[in-house]
RODO-2510 file (C-alpha; in nm, 4 decimals, decimal comma):
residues 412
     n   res          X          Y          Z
     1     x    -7,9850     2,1622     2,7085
     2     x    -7,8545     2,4510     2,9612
     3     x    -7,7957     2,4545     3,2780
     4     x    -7,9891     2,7064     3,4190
     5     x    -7,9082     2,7106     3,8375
     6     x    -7,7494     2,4557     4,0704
     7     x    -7,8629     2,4202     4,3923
     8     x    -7,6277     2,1982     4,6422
     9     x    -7,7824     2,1269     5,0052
    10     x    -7,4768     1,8981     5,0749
    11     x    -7,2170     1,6745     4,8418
    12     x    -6,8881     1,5470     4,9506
    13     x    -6,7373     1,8716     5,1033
    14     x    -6,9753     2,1215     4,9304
    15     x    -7,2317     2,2530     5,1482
    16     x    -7,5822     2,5682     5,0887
    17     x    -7,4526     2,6072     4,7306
    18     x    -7,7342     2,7927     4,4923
    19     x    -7,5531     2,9567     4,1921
    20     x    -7,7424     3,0825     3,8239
    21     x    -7,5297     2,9980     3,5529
    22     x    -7,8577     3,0754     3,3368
    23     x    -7,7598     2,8644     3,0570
    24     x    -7,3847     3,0888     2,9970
    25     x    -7,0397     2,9339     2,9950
    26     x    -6,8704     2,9615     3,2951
    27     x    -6,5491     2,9149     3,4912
    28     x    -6,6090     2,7616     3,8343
    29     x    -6,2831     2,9103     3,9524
    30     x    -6,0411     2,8085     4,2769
    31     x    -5,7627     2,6945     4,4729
    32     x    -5,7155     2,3171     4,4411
    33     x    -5,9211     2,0876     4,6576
    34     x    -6,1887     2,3570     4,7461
    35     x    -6,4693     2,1527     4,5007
    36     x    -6,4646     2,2835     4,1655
    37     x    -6,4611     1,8754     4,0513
    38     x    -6,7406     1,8324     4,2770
    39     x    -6,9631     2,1037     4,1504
    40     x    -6,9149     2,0026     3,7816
    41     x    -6,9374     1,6376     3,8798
    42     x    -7,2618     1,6985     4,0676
    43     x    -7,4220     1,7822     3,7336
    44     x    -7,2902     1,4990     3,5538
    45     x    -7,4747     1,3143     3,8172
    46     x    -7,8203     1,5146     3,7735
    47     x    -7,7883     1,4081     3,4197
    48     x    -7,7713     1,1015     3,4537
    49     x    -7,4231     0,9732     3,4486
    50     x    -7,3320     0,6673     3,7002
    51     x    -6,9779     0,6590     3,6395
    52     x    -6,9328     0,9817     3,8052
    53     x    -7,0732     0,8972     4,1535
    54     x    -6,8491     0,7940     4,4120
    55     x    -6,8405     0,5103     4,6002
    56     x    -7,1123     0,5610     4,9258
    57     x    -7,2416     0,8845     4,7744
    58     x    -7,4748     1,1237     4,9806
    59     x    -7,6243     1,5006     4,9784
    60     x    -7,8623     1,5973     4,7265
    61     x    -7,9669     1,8879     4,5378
    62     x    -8,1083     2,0321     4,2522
    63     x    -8,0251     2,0930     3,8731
    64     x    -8,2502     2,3792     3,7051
    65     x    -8,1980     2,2859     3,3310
    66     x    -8,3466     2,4204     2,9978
    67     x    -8,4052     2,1647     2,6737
    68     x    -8,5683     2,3265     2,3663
    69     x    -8,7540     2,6227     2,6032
    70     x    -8,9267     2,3686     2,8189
    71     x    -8,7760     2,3966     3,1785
    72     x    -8,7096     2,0662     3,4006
    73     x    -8,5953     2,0440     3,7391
    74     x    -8,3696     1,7518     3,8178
    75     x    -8,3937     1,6400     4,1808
    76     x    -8,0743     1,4459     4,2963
    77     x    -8,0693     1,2075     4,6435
    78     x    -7,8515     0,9276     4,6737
    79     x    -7,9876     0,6361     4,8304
    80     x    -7,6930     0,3583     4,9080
    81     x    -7,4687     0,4663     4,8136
    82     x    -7,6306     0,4926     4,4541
    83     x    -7,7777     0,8060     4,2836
    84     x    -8,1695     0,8380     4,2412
    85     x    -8,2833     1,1578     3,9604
    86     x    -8,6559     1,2868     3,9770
    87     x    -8,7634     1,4601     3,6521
    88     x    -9,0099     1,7054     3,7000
    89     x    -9,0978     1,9472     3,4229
    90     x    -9,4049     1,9885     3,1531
    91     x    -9,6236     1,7581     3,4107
    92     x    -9,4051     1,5096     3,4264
    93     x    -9,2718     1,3990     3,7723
    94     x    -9,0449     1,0482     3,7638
    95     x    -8,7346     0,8918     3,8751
    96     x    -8,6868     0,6243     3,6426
    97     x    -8,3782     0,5659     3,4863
    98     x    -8,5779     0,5520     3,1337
    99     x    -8,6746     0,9158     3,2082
   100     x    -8,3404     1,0873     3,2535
   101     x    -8,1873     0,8525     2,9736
   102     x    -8,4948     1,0082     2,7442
   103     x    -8,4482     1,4008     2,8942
   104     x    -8,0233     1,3900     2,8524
   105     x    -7,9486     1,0628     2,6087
   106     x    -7,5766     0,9257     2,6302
   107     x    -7,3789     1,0640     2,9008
   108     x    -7,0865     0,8335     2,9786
   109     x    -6,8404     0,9785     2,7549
   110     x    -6,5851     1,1450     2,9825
   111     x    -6,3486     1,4197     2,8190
   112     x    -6,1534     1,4746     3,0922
   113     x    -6,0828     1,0669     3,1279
   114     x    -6,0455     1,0896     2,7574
   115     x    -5,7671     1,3432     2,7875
   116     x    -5,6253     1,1178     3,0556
   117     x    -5,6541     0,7678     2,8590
   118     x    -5,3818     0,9183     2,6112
   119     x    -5,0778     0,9026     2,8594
   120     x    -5,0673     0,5085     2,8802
   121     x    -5,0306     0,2881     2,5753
   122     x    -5,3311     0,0995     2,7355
   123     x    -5,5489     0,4325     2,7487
   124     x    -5,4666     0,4877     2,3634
   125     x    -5,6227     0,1681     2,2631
   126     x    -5,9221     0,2321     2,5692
   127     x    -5,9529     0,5988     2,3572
   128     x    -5,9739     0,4016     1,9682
   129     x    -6,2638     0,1691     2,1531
   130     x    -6,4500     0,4709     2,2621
   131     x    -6,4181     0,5937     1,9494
   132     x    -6,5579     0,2776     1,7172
   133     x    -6,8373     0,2820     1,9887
   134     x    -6,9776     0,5929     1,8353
   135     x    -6,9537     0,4648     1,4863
   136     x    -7,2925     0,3728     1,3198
   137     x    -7,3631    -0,0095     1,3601
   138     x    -7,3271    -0,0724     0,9521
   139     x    -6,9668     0,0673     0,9672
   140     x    -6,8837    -0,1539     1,3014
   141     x    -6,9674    -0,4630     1,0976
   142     x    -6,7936    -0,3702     0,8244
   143     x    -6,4610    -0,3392     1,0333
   144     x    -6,5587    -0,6274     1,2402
   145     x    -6,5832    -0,8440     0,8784
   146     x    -6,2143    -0,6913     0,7770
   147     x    -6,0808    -0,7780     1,1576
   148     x    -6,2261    -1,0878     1,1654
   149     x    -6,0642    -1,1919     0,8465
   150     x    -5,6947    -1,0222     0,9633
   151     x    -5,7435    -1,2604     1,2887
   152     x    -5,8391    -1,5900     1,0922
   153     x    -5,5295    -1,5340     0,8806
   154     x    -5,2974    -1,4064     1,1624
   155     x    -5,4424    -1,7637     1,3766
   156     x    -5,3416    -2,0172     1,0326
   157     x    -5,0110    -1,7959     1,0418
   158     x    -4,9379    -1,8695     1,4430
   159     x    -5,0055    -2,2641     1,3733
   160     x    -4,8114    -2,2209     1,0629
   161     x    -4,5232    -2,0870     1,2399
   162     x    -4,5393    -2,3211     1,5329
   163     x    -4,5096    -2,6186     1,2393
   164     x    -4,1894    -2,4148     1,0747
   165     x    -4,0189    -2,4199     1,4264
   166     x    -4,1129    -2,8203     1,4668
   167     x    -3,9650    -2,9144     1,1151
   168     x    -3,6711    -2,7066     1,1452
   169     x    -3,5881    -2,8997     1,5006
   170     x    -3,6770    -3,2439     1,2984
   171     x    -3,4084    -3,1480     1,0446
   172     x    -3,1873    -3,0004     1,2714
   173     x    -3,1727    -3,3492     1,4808
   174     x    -3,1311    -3,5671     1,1905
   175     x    -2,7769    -3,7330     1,2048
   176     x    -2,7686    -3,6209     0,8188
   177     x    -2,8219    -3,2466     0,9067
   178     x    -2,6285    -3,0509     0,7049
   179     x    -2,4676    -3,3263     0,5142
   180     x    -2,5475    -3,4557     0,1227
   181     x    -2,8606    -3,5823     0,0816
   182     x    -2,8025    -3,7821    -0,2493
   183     x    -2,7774    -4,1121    -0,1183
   184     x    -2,9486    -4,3599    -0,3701
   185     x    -3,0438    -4,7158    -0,2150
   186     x    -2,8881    -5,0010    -0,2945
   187     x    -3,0458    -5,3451    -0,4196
   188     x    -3,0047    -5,6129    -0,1271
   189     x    -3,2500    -5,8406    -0,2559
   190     x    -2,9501    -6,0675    -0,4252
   191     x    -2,7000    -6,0623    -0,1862
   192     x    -3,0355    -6,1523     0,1150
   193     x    -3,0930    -6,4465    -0,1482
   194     x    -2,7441    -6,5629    -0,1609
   195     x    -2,7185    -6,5062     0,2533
   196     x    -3,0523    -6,7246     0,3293
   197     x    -2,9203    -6,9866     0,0982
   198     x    -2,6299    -7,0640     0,2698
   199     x    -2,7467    -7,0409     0,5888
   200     x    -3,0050    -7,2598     0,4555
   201     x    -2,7702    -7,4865     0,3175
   202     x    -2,5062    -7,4778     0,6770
   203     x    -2,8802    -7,6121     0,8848
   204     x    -2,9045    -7,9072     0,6268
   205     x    -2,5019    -7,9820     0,6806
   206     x    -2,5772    -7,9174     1,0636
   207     x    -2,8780    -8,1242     1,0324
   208     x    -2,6730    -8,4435     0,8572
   209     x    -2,3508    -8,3958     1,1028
   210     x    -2,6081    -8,4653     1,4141
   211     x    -2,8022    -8,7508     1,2651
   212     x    -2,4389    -8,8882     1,1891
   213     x    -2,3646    -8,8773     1,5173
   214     x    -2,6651    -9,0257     1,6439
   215     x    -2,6544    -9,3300     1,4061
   216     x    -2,3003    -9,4030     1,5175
   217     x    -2,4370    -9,4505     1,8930
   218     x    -2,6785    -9,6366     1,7968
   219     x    -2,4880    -9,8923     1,6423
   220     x    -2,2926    -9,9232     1,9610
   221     x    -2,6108   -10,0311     2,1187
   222     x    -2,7069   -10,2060     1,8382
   223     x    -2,4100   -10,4641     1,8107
   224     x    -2,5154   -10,5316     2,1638
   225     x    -2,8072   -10,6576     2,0206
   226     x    -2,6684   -10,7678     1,7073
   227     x    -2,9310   -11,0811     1,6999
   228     x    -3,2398   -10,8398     1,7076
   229     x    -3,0982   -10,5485     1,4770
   230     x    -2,8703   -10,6936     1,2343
   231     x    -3,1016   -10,5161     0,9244
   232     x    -3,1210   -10,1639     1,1142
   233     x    -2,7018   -10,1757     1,1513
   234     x    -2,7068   -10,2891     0,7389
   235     x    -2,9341    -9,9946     0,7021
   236     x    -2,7265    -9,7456     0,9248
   237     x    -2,4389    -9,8313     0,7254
   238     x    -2,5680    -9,7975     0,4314
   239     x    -2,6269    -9,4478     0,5176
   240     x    -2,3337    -9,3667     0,6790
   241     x    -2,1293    -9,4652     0,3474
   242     x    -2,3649    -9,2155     0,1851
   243     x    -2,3475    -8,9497     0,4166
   244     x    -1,9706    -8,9869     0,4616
   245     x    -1,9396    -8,9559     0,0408
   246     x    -2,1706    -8,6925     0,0633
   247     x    -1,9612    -8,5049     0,3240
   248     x    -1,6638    -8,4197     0,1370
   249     x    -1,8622    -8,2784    -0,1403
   250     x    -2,0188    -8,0621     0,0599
   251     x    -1,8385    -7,8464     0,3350
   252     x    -1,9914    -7,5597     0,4981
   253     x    -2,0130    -7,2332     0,3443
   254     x    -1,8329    -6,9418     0,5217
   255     x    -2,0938    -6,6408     0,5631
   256     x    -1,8910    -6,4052     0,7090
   257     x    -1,8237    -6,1963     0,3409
   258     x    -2,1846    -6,2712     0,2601
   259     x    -2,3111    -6,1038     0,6137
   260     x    -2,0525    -5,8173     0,6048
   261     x    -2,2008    -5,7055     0,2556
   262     x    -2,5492    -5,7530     0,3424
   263     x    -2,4844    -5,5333     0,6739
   264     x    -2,2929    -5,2738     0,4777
   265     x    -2,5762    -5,2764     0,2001
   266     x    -2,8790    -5,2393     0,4760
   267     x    -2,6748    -4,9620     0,6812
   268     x    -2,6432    -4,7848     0,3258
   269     x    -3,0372    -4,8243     0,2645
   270     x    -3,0653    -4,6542     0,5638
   271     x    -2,8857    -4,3802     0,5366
   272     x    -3,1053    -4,3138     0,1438
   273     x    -3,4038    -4,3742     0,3657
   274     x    -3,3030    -4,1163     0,6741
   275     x    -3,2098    -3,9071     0,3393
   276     x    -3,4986    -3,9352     0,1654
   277     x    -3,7088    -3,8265     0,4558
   278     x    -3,4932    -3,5677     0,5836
   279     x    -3,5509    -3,4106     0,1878
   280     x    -3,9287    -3,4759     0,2722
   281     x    -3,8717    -3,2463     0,5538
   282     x    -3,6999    -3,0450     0,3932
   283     x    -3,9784    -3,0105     0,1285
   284     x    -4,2464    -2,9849     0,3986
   285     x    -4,0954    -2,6474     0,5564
   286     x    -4,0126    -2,4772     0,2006
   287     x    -4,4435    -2,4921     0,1652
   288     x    -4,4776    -2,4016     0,5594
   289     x    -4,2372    -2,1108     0,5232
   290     x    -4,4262    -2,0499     0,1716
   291     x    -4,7644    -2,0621     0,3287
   292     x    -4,6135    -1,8293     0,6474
   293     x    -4,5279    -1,6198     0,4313
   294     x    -4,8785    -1,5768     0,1749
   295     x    -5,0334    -1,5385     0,5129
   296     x    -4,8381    -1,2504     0,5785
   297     x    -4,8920    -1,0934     0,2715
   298     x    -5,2631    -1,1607     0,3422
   299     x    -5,2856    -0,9985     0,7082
   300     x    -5,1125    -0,7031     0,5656
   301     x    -5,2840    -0,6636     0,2528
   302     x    -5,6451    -0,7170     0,5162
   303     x    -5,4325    -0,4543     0,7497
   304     x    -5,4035    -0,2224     0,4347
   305     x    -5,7589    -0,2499     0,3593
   306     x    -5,9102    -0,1919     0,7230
   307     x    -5,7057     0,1509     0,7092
   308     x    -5,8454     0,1715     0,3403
   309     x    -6,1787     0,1346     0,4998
   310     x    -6,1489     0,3740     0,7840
   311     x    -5,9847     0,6522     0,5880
   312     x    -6,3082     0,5975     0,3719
   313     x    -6,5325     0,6395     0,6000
   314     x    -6,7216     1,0033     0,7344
   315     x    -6,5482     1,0096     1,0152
   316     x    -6,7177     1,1523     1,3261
   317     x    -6,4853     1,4480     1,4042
   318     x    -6,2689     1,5742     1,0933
   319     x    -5,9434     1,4884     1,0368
   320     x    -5,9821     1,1696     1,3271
   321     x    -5,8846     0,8218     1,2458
   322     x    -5,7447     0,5457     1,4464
   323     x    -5,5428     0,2463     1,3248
   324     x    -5,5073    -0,1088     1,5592
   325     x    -5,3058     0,0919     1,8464
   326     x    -5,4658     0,4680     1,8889
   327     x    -5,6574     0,7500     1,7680
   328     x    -5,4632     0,9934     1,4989
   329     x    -5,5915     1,3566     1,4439
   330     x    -5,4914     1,4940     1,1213
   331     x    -5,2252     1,2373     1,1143
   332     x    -5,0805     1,2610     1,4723
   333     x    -5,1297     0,9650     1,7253
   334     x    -5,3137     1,1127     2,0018
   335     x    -5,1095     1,1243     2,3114
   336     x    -4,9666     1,4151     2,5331
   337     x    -4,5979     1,3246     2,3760
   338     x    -4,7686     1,4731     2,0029
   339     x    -5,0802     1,7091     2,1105
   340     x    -5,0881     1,9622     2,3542
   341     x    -5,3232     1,8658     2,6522
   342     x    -5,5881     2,1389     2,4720
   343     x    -5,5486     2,0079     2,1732
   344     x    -5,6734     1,6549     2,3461
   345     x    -5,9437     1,8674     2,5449
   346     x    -6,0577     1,9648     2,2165
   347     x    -6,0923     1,6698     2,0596
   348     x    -6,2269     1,4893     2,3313
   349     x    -6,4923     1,8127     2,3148
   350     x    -6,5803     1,7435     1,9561
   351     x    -6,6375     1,3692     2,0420
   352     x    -6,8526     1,4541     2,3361
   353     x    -7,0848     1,6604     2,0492
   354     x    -7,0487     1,3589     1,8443
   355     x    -7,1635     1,1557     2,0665
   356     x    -7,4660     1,3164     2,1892
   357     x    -7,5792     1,5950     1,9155
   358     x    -7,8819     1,7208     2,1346
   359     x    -7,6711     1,6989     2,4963
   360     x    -7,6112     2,0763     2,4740
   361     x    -7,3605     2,1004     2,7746
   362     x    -7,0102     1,9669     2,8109
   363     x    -6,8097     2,0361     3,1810
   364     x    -6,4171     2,0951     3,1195
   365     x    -6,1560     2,0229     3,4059
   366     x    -5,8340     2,1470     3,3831
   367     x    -5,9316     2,4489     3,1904
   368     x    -5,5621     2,6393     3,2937
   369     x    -5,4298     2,4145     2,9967
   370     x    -5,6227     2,5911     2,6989
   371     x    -5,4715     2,8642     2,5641
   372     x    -5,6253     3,2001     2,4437
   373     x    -5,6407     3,0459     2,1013
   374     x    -5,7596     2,7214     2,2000
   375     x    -5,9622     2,8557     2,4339
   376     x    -6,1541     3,1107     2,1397
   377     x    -6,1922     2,7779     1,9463
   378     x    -6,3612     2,5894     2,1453
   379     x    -6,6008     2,8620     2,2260
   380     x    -6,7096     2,9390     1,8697
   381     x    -6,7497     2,5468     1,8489
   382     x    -7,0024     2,5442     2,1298
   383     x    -7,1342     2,8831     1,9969
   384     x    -7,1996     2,7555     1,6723
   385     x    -7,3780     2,4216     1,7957
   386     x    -7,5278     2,5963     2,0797
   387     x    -7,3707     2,4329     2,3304
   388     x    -7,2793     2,5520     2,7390
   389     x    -6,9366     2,5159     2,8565
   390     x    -6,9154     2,4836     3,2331
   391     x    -6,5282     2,4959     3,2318
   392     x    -6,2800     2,4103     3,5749
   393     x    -5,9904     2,6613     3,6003
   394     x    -5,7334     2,6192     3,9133
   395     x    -5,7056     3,0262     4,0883
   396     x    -5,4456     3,0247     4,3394
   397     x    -5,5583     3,1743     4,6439
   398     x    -5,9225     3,1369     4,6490
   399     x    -6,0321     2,9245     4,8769
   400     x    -6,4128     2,9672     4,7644
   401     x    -6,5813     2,8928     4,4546
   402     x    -6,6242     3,1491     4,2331
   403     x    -6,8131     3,1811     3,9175
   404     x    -6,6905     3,4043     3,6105
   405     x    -6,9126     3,3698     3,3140
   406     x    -6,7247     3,4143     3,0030
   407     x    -6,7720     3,6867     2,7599
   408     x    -6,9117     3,6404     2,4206
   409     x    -6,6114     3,4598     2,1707
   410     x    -6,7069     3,7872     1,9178
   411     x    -6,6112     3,9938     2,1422
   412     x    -6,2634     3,7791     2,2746
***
C-alpha cells in the first residue's frame, strides 16, 4: 500500500492541507511544534489505527492510497471524540471497522513507541511482549508450556523456602540449639515402680495411724458404756495390740531420694526427647534445603531450555531474541544505553514489516537520529520489500511543512 495524496480540511492545528506524496518516501520537514506528528499521525488514523487518535478528536480529511494498483480513498471524520473511516474504492463504499481492518490488516504496532519503550526497564519487558505477540500461535504455546513449567517449579521453590525459614526459627528457639544432641533416655520405669510403692505403702501406714486414733476415742466413749460394749472394747483391743506390734515393724519410708531420682531421670528424658526432635528438625530442613535446591536446578535447567527454545526458533527479524527481561539484537539488550536510537528505529522498522507483510507503508518520527548509513539501510530495506517511508525530520527555522521526497537509495 502507498500513500498516494493527503488531503487535511482541519486536524488539531493543521488546517487546507492537500499534498501528493504519490506513493515516494518523503520527509515531512519543520521546526518543532508546527505538525509534522500530526500529519503522519493523521494517516495512521486513515488506516485504521485507534491508538493514535487523541482524546476528543475532530477535523477530517482524506487519504488517497494505492494497494496492488487498485486505488481507495479513505474518508476520515471523527464523531465523539472517536474516529469513523469510509472505504471507497473498486465499488465499494463502507465504514465498518471490518473494512479498513480487511484494506490495511494490523496497524497497532508503533515504532516510534517502540523506540521509546527501550529507555525504562518496564518498556524493555512492554518491547519482549510485543515481540512474542507476533510469534506464530504453535511457537507461543510452546514457550507458554516451558514458562508454565519454570513458574510451577519456581511456586514449590517459594513454599519450599518459606518452610526452610520456619524450621530454621524452630531450631534456632530450641533451648538445645547449638548444643549436643546425643542425649539417650533413661529407663524410669523401675525407679516410678519403687516411688508408687512406697507411697503406696506411707497411705496404708497413714491409713492404720488414723483408724488407731479413732479406736482409742472410741473406747473413751465406750467405757462410758462399758455395760453395752464390753465385746466391741475386747475387740478394739485386740486390734490395737496388733496394730501397735505391727507398728514398729513397719515405719514410714522416706521418699525424698526416691523422688529426687525420679525427677532427675524424667528432666533427663526430656532433654533426649527435646533432642530427638530438635535432630528431627534438623533432618526435616537438610531435605527442604535439598528439595530448594533440586528446584533450583530445575527452574534453571527449564530457564536454559526456554532460551534453548527461542534461539531455535526462525526468529521474525534476524539476529532478534529476547530472554525473561528484554529484546537482544545480535546479542545486545535493546535499550538506548547499547543501540543507537537508529539502530532501535531500525529494528522497530523491521518488526513493523514483520508484523504486517502486505502494510506497505511505515511513518518514522525523529528521523534527525538516522545517520547517512542508517539512513541508506533502511531505504534499500523498504526498496527491496516495496515499502513507502513517510519519515519526520526536525528543520530549524521552518515554520511550515515542507515535503522533500527522497532520492532513489542507488543513487545515495
Amino acid at each position: 500500500m502507498k500513500v498516494q495524496r493527503v488531503i487535511i480540511n482541519e486536524f488539531k492545528k493543521l488546517k487546507d492541507i492537500d499534498v501528493n506524496l504519490d506513493g515516494k518516501n518523503v520527509f515531512v520537514k519543520a521546526e518543532n511544534g508546527v505538525g509534522k506528528s500530526t500529519f503522519m499521525q493523521f494517516i495512521e488514523i486513515a488506516l485504521g489505527s485507534k491508538a493514535a487518535v487523541p482524546p476528543d478528536a475532530k477535523g477530517e480529511g482524506v487519504v488517497l492510497v494505492d494497494k496492488n494498483g487498485v486505488d481507495y480513498e479513505l474518508k476520515v471524520k471523527f464523531k465523539d471524540g472517536k474516529s469513523v473511516i469510509t472505504v471507497s474504492g473498486e465499488g465499494l463504499k463502507d465504514n465498518s471497522k471490518s473494512a479498513i481492518a480487511q484494506l490495511v490488516g494490523k496497524i497497532d504496532f508503533d515504532v516510534d513507541e517502540f523506540v521509546k519503550m527501550s529507555d525504562t526497564k518496564k518498556g524493555q519487558k512492554d518491547q519482549v511482549e510485543a515481540y512474542r505477540d507476533m510469534l506464530d500461535e504453535e511457537t507461543k504455546i510452546f514457550l507458554r508450556k516451558i514458562e508454565n513449567t519454570i513458574k510451577a517449579s519456581f511456586d514449590d521453590r517459594t513454599e519450599l523456602t518459606s518452610k526452610v525459614k520456619q524450621h530454621k526459627a524452630w531450631i534456632q528457639e530450641s533451648p538445645l540449639f547449638g548444643k549436643d544432641l546425643d542425649i539417650e533416655p533413661l529407663d524410669a520405669a523401675e525407679i516410678q515402680m519403687e516411688l508408687e510403692s512406697a507411697n503406696k505403702k506411707n497411705i496404708q501406714v497413714d491409713k492404720v495411724l488414723e483408724n488407731l486414733e479413732i479406736r482409742t476415742k472410741d473406747i473413751a466413749i465406750w467405757e462410758e458404756e462399758i455395760k453395752h460394749i464390753q465385746a466391741k472394747i475386747y475387740a478394739a483391743k485386740q486390734s490395737d495390740e496388733l496394730a501397735s506390734k505391727w507398728i514398729p515393724n513397719n515405719p514410714k519410708i522416706d521418699v525424698t531420694t526416691i523422688t529426687a531420682k525420679f525427677n532427675t531421670i524424667s528432666e533427663h528424658n526430656k532433654r533426649a526427647e527435646q533432642a530427638a526432635e530438635q535432630k528431627r528438625k534438623i533432618a526435616k530442613l537438610e531435605k527442604l534445603e535439598e528439595e530448594v535446591g533440586d528446584l533450583t536446578v530445575l527452574i534453571e535447567t527449564g530457564r536454559q531450555s526456554l532460551q534453548d527454545a527461542i534461539k531455535d526458533m526462525n526468529p521474525i527479524v534476524e539476529g532478534l531474541y529476547f530472554n525473561d527481561d528484554q529484546l537482544l539484537y545480535n546479542g545486545v539488550p535493546v535499550s538506548t544505553a547499547s543501540l543507537a536510537t537508529s539502530e532501535i528505529i531500525e529494528l522497530g522498522f523491521k518488526l513493523k514489516m514483520a508484523q504486517n507483510p502486505d502494510l506497505g507503508l511505515i511513518c518514522l518520527e525523529h528521523g534527525e537520529s538516522l545517520g547517512n548509513e542508517r539512513l541508506k539501510h533502511i531505504l534499500q530495506i523498504a526498496k527491496k520489500n516495496n515499502w513507502q517511508l513517510i519519515i519526520e525530520e526536525v528543520k530549524r527555522g521552518e515554520e511550515n511543512l515542507t515535503f522533500e521526497f527522497i532520492a532513489d537509495v542507488d543513487n545515495k
